[in-house]
Legacy VTK file of the C-alpha trace (Angstrom):
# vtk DataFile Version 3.0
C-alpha trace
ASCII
DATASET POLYDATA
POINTS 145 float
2.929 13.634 8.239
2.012 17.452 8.064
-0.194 17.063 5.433
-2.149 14.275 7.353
-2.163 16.718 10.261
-3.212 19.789 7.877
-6.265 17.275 6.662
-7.359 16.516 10.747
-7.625 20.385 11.518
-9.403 21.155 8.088
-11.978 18.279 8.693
-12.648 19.410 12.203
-13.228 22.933 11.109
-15.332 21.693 8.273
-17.560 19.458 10.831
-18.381 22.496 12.729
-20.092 23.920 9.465
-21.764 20.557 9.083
-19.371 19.360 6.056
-18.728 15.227 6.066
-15.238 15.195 5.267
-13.458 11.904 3.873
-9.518 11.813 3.518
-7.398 10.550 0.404
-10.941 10.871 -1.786
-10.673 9.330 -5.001
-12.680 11.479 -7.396
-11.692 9.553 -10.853
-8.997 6.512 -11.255
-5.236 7.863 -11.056
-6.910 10.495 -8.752
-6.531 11.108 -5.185
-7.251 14.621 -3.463
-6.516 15.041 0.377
-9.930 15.745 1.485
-13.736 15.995 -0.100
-16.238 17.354 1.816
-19.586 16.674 1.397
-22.042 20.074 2.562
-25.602 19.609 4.029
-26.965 21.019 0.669
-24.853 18.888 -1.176
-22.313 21.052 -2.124
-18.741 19.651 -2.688
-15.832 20.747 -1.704
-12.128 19.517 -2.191
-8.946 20.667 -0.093
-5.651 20.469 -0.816
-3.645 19.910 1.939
0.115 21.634 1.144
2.910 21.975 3.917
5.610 23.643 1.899
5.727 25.916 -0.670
8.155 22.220 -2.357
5.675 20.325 -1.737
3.199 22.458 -3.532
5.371 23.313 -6.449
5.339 19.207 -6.905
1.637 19.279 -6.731
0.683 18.898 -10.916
-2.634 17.226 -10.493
-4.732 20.387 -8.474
-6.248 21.407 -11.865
-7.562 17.962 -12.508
-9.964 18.361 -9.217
-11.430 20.899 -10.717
-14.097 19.184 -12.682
-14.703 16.848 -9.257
-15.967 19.845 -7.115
-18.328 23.100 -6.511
-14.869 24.463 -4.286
-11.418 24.093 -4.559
-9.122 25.299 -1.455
-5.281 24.853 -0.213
-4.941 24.141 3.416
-1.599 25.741 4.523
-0.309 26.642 7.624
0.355 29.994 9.502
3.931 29.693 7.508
2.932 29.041 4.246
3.527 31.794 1.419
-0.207 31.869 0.390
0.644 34.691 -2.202
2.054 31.793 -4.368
-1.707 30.220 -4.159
-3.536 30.531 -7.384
-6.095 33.459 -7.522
-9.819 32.141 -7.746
-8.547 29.463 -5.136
-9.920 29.189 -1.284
-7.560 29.573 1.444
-7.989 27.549 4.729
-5.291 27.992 7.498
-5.519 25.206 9.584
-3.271 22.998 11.975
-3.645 19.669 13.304
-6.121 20.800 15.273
-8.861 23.611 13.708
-8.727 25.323 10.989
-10.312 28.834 9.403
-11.742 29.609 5.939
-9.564 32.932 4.963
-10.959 33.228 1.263
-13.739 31.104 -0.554
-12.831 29.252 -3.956
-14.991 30.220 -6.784
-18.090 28.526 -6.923
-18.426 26.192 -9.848
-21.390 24.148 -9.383
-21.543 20.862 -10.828
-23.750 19.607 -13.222
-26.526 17.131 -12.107
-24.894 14.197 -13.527
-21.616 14.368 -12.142
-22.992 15.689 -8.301
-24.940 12.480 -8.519
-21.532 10.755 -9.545
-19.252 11.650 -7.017
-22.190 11.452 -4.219
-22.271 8.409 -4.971
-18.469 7.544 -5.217
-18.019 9.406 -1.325
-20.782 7.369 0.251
-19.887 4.641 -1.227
-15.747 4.900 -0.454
-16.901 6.101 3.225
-18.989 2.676 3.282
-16.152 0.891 2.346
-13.799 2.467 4.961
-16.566 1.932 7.493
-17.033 -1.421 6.994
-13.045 -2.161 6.943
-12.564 -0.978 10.356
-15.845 -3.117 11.677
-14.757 -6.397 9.529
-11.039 -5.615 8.754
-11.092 -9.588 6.700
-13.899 -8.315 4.613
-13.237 -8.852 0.800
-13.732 -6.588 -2.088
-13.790 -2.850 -2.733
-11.991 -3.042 -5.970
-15.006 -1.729 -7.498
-15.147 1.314 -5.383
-11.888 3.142 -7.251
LINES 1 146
145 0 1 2 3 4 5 6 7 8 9 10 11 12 13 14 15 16 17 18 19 20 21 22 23 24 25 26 27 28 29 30 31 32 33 34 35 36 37 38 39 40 41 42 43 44 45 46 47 48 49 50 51 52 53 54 55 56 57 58 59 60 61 62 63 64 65 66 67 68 69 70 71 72 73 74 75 76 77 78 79 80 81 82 83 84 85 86 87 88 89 90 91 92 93 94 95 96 97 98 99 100 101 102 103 104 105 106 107 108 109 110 111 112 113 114 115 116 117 118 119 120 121 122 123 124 125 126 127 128 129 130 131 132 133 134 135 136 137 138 139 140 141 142 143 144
């Protein structure tokens, strides 16, 4: 999938600025971005990963990741029309394999409460994942969404 592919490069590049990234992040219930990143000062960071301008027109959910992060960016590739990208937005261009930071997203720090939150929710989901792949019989994790 491109998108998949979009998320690999952007996690990659992310790594190299010491970001934890986790794919398919579930921020809230009925939520699901394509990648949170988790800085080393805490900061987060959500990416959307979009591999056609269709496939971002369908996207109606973007603004609701808002309240979830200190960052928002698109991930696109080197033919995506990024003037159709919202202003106030970050830009990554990014393949399957790296990725750059062309523009920052406007930094909206979250409050205490809801850092603390979705801290919590990442390590947690990351656990989860984690412990799937060691013990794939393992039963639970309901209680993680």
């Amino acid at each position: 999938m491109p998108g998949q592919r979009l998320a690999r490069g952007v996690a990659r590049a992310l790594r190299a600025l010491d970001f934890a990234s986790l794919e398919e992040m579930i921020p809230a219930p009925g939520l699901r971005v394509d990648l949170m990143a988790l800085g080393p000062r805490g900061e987060i960071w959500v990416i959307e990963c979009k591999s056609s301008r269709a496939d971002y027109a369908a996207d109606r959910k973007w603004r609701s990741y808002l309240e979830f992060c200190d960052r928002f960016f698109w991930a696109v590739d080197g033919d995506f029309p990024v003037d159709i990208l919202p202003e106030g937005t970050g830009l990554i261009r990014a393949d399957a394999w790296d990725g750059e930071i062309i523009r920052m997203g406007e930094d909206r720090p979250l409050s205490a409460p809801r850092r603390k939150a979705m801290m919590l929710r990442f390590a947690r989901q990351a656990a989860a994942r984690l412990q799937a792949l060691r013990d794939p019989r393992a039963q639970g994790g309901a209680s993680l969404l």
